[in-house]
N, C-alpha and C positions, 0 to 999 in steps of 0.2 A: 504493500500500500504506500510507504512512504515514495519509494521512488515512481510509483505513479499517479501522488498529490502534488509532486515536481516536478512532473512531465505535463500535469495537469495545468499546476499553476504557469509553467512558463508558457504553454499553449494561450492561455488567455491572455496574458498578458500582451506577449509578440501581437495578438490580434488587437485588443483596445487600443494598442500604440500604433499600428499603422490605419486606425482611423483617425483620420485628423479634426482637430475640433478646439480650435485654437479659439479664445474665448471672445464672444459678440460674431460671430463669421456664421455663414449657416451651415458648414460643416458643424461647427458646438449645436447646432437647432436640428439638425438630421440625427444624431449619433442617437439621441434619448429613445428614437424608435429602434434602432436598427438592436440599441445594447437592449430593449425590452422584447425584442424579439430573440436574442440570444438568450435571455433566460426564462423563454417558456417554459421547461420541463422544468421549473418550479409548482409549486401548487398554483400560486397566483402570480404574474407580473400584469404592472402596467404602468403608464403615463399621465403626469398631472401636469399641466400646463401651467407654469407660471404668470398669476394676473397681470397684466398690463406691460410685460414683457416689451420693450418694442424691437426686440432680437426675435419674439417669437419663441422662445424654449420652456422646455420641460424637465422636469426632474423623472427617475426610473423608480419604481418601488417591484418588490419581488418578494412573495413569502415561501417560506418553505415551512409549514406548519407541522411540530412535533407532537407528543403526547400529553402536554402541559399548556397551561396558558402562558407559564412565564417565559418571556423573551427578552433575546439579545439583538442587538440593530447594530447592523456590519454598513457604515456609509462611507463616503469621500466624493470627492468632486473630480469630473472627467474633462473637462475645461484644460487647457493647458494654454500658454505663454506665445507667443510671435515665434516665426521660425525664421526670420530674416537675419538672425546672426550666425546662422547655418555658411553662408556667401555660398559659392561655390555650390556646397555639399547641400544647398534647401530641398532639390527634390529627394534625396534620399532621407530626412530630419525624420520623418517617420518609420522607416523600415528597417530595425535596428544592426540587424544579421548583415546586409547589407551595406550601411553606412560603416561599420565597424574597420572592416578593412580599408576603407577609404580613409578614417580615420588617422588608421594609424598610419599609413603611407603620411600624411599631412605633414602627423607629428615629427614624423623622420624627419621629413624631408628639411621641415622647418625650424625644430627644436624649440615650440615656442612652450612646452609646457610639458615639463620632464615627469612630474608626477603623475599627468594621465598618460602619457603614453605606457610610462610602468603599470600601472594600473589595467592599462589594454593589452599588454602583453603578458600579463600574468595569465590570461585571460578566465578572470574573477569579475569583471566589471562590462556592461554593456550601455551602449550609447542607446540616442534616440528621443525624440522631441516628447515629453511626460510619461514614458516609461517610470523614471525616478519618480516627481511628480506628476499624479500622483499614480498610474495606471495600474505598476506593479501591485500597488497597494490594494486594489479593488480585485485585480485577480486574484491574490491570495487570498480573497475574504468571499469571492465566488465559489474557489476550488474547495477553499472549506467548510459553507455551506452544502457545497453536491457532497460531500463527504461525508459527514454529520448526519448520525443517527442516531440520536440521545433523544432525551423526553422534551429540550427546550423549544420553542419555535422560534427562528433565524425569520431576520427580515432586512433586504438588504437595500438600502438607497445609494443611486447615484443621482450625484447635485450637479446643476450647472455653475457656473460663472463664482467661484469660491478665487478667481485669482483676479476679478477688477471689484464687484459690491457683494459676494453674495447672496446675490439676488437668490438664487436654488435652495440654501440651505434657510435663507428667511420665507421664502414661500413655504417648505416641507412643514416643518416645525408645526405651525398652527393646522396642517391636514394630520397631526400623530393620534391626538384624541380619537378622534373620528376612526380612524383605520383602527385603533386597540379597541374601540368598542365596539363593530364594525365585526370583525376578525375574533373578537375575543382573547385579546390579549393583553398580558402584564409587561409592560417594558422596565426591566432590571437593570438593563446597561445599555447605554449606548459606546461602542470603538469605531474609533473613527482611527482613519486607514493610510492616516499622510505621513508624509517620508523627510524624513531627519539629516539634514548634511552631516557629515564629519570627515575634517582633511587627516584625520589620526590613522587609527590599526579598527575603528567602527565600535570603540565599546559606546562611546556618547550615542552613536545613533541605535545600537539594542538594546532598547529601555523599553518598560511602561513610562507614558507620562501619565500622572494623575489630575493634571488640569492643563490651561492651556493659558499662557500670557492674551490679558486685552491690550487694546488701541484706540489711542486719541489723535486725533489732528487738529493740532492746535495752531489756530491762524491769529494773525495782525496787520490791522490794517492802518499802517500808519499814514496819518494825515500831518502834511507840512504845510510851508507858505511859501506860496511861487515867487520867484526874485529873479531880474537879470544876472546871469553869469559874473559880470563887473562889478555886483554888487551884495555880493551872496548876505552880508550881517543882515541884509533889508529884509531878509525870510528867512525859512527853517527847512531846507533842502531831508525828504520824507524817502531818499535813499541813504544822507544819512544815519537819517532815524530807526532806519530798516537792518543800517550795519550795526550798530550797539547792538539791536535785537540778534541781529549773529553771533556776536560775540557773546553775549549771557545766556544764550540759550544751546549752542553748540557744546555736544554732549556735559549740560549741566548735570553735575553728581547730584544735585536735588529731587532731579526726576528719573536718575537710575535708583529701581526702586530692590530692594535688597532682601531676600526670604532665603536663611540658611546660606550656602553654599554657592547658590542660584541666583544670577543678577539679570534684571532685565537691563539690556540694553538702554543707555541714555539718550538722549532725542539728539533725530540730526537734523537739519532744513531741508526740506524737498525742493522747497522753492523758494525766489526772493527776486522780485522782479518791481519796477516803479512801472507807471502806470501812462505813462508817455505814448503816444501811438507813433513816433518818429522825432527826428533830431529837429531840436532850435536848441537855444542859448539861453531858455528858461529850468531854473531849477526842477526837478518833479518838485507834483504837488501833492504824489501819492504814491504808498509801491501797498505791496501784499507780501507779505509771508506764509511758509507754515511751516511745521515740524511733526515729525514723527515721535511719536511718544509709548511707550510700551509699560504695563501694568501689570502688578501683581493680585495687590488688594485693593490699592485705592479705588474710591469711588471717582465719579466723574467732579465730584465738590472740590475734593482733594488736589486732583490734578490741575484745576483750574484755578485755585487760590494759591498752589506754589507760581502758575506759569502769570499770573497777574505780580504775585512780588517779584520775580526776575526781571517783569517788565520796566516794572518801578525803578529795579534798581538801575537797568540800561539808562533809562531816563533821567533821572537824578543825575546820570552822568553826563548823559549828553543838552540836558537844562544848565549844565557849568560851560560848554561850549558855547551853544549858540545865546544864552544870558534871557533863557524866556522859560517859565515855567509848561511842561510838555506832560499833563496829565495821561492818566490811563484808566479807561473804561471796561467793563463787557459789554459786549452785545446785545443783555436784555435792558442795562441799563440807557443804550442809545436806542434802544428799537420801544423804551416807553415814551419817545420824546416824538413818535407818529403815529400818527391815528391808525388803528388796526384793523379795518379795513383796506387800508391803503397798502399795506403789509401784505395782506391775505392776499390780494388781487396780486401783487410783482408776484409774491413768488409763484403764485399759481401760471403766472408768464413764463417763470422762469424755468419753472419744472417742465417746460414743453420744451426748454431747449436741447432737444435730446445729444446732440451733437458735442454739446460741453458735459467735461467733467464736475462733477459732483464737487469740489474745492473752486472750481471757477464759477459755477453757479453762487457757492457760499461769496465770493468776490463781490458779484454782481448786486447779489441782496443789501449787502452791507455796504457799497457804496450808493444804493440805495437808500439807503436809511439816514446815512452822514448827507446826503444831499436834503431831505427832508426834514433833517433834525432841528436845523436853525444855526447848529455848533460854526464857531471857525475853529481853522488848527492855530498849533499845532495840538494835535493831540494821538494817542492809540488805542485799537477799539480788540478788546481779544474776543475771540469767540472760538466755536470749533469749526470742520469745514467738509465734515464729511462721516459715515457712517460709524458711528464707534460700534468697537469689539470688545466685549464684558471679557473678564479675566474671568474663569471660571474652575474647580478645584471641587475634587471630590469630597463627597462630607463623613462619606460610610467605614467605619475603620473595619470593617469585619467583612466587607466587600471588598478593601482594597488587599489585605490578608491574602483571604483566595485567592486573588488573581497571582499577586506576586508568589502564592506557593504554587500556582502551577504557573507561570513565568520564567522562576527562577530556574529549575533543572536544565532551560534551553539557553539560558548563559545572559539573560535579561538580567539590568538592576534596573530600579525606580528613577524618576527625577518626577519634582512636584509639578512643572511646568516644561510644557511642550512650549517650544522656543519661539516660531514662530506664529504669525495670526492665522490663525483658522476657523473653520468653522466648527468648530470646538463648543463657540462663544455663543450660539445659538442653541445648541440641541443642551449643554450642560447649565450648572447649578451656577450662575453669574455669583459674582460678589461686588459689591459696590452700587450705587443708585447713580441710575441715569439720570434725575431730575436737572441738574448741571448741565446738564449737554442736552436736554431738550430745549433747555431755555436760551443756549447761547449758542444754538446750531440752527442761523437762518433759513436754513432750507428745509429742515425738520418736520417730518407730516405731507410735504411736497413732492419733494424730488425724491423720497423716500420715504417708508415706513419701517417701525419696528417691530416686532413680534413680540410679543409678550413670553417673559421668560420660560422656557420650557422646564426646567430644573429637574433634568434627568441626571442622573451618574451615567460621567462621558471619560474615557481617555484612550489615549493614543498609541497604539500599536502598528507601527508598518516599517515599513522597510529601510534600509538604508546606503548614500554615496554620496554623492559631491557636485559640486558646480550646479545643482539645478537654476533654469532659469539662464541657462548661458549655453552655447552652443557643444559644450564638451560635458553636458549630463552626462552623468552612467551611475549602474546601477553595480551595486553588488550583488550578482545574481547568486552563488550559492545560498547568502541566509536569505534574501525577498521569496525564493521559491523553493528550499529546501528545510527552510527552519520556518520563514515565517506563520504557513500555512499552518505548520503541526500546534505553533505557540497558542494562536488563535481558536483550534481545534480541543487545545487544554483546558486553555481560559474559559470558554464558553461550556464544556462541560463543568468546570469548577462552580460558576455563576448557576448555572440551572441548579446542584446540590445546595447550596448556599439557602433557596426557597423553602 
């Protein structure tokens, strides 16, 4: 059997990966039928069309119903990344067997990257556009559902769009109720199935995680005062206003937030742009920021009251410069200074803009509102700027027990937090209150909704390699389809005992 849940899992996998389904593309909107028609010889599969989608996609649901109500839900998202940094190599990016040699001839030829080529020469590791992420991962959690023949009932989802909003795994969530009553079923855990880099020997990436880091995006929108070049003291130039914000905010230890052992990364800037549509010789009168932000525990309160004192303190310094005092706001406290009507209609505009991102919409609103407010600058307005991600952490000690004792024998340790964002953050037990970031996230309820928290026991079991996300993925193919399957196969018999 094992070596043909290996033969198994790498069969599906090789197939998931050479359908392409790069995410928003209608390959990602065709796949959800093609993968629910691969797993009819479950008891049920089918298709749930994400509302208002305007890619048009669906999520996959499949049961495989045991002798018991209580159930495990084996998910991940099938969505993968651009394959333009393929060059050359894009029509192969999908076909892993294939690219591989291609690959390595590259590396030869070129020497640009010594570690994968050792790594493809070992041959322990396999290329290929979401093999890594997250495909392998969904095939191990296939191969071990057809496998499985215990008392539990498996049910497995695959999500769209987990690598730009989400969008799959916040539509799913609020259809569980319904399917467990529906089906008659107990859901006891949810694994979710995403795949762990590690540049080391792969112990960091053979873990359980027992929760999953959230995310913030935290923006600023700094308002100056326009002045001829020749005359800069006469205003308060809002790109330099935008650089103190880089500089206080660029990996601040304040918001690298700290649990044990386990650090979440500090926040970096994604963006920082003034707001000029072409060259004159006036100073901007405006730029935008944001940052990336990552959570343990904090709530969204928390996050927002350090990234407002950092604000402060940029500006205290740069109030010594330009000799003007340069306040800082939030976003709920400038958006009470317009009639809420007036509010409701922009962004109900803006949310049609489908073509912009979700942080440039956030832009739009809030320069919105500074136009209506009455304010002059200089001043800064923080808010957030895009869909936060709850940090979520299992709560069950006697749940987490079993898993890790059937975990451990296949050479798994624990880490509390799966590193990065996932869709973790929806299906698990959140921590923190989003009231914060409903209030100071202008697009909120428009260009997007949230799902009300589901608060299942979630963690993360899948595979593990390197570079995902860049054109020299690969997978570690011995544990993704010789270990991982069987670990899954354990766990989930452990969890059914456990009822």
């Amino acid at each position: 059997m094992r070596n043909d849940l290996a033969a198994r899992t790498r069969e599906i996998a090789l197939q998931l990966t050479s359908w392409p389904s790069v995410t928003g593309s209608a390959d990602e909107a065709a796949l959800a039928a093609r993968l629910a028609k691969s797993l009819s010889h479950f008891d049920h599969a089918w298709t749930a069309e994400i509302p208002g989608d305007p890619a048009g996609r669906s999520n996959v649901f499949a049961l495989k119903r045991g002798r018991s109500r209580r159930t495990i839900v084996l998910t991940g998202h099938f969505d993968v990344v651009p394959v333009a940094d393929y060059g050359a190599l894009m029509p192969l990016a999908f076909e892993a067997e294939a690219l591989l040699p291609e690959i390595v001839a590259r590396l030869r030829r070129t020497g640009e990257n010594p570690l994968a080529l050792s790594d493809f020469e070992s041959g322990e590791f396999l290329p290929g556009r979401g093999l890594l992420d997250m495909k392998a991962g969904l095939a191990a959690g296939i191969a071990a559902i057809e496998a499985y023949s215990g008392e539990a009932s498996l049910l497995f989802i695959g999500v769209s769009d987990e690598e730009d909003r989400s969008a799959g795994a916040r539509a799913a969530v609020p259809l569980l109720p319904e399917i467990a009553r529906k089906h008659g079923l107990d859901i006891a855990l949810v694994i979710n199935l995403d795949a762990i880099s590690d540049q080391g020997d792969g112990a960091a990436g053979r873990v359980v995680a027992f929760g999953s880091i959230g995310k913030q995006l935290v923006t600023a929108f700094a308002v100056g005062k326009e002045a001829h070049a020749c005359y800069p003291q006469d205003g308060v130039n809002a790109a330099y206003l935008g650089a103190e914000l880089l500089t206080e905010f660029e990996l601040a230890p304040e918001l690298a937030e700290v649990s044990g052992d386990e650090i979440a990364a500090p926040p970096t800037a994604l963006h920082a742009k003034d707001l000029k549509s072409g060259y004159n010789v006036t100073t901007p009168g405006q730029s935008w920021l944001y940052w990336n932000t990552l959570q343990h525990r904090r709530s969204a309160a928390e996050v927002f009251d350090i990234s407002l004192m950092l604000a402060r303190r940029a500006m205290a310094r740069a109030s010594l410069k330009v000799q003007r005092d340069i306040p800082v706001m939030s976003y709920a406290e400038l958006a009470a200074r317009v009639p809420k009507p007036e509010l409701d209609a922009k962004a109900r505009e803006i949310a049609g803009l489908t073509d912009l991102d979700l942080p440039e919409r956030a832009k739009l609103m809030t320069a919105f509102a500074w136009a209506r407010s009455g304010l002059a600058g200089p001043a800064i307005v923080m808010g957030f700027g895009s869909i936060p991600y709850p940090a979520v952490a299992l709560s069950d000690g006697g749940l987490e027990d079993a898993v890790m004792a059937a975990a451990r024998p296949f050479g798994l340790s624990r880490v509390s937090y799966f590193p990065g964002i996932s869709d973790m953050s929806f299906f698990g037990e959140a921590s923190g209150d989003l009231t914060a970031a409903a209030a100071n996230t202008p697009i909120w309820g428009t260009s997007f909704t949230m799902p009300e928290a589901a608060n299942y026991p979630v963690i993360n079991i899948g595979p593990w390699g390197r570079d995902y996300h860049h054109w020299l993925e690969r997978l570690n193919a011995p544990y993704a389809f010789e270990i991982l399957p069987r670990v899954l196969l354990a766990v989930i018999e452990a969890v059914a005992k456990t009822g």
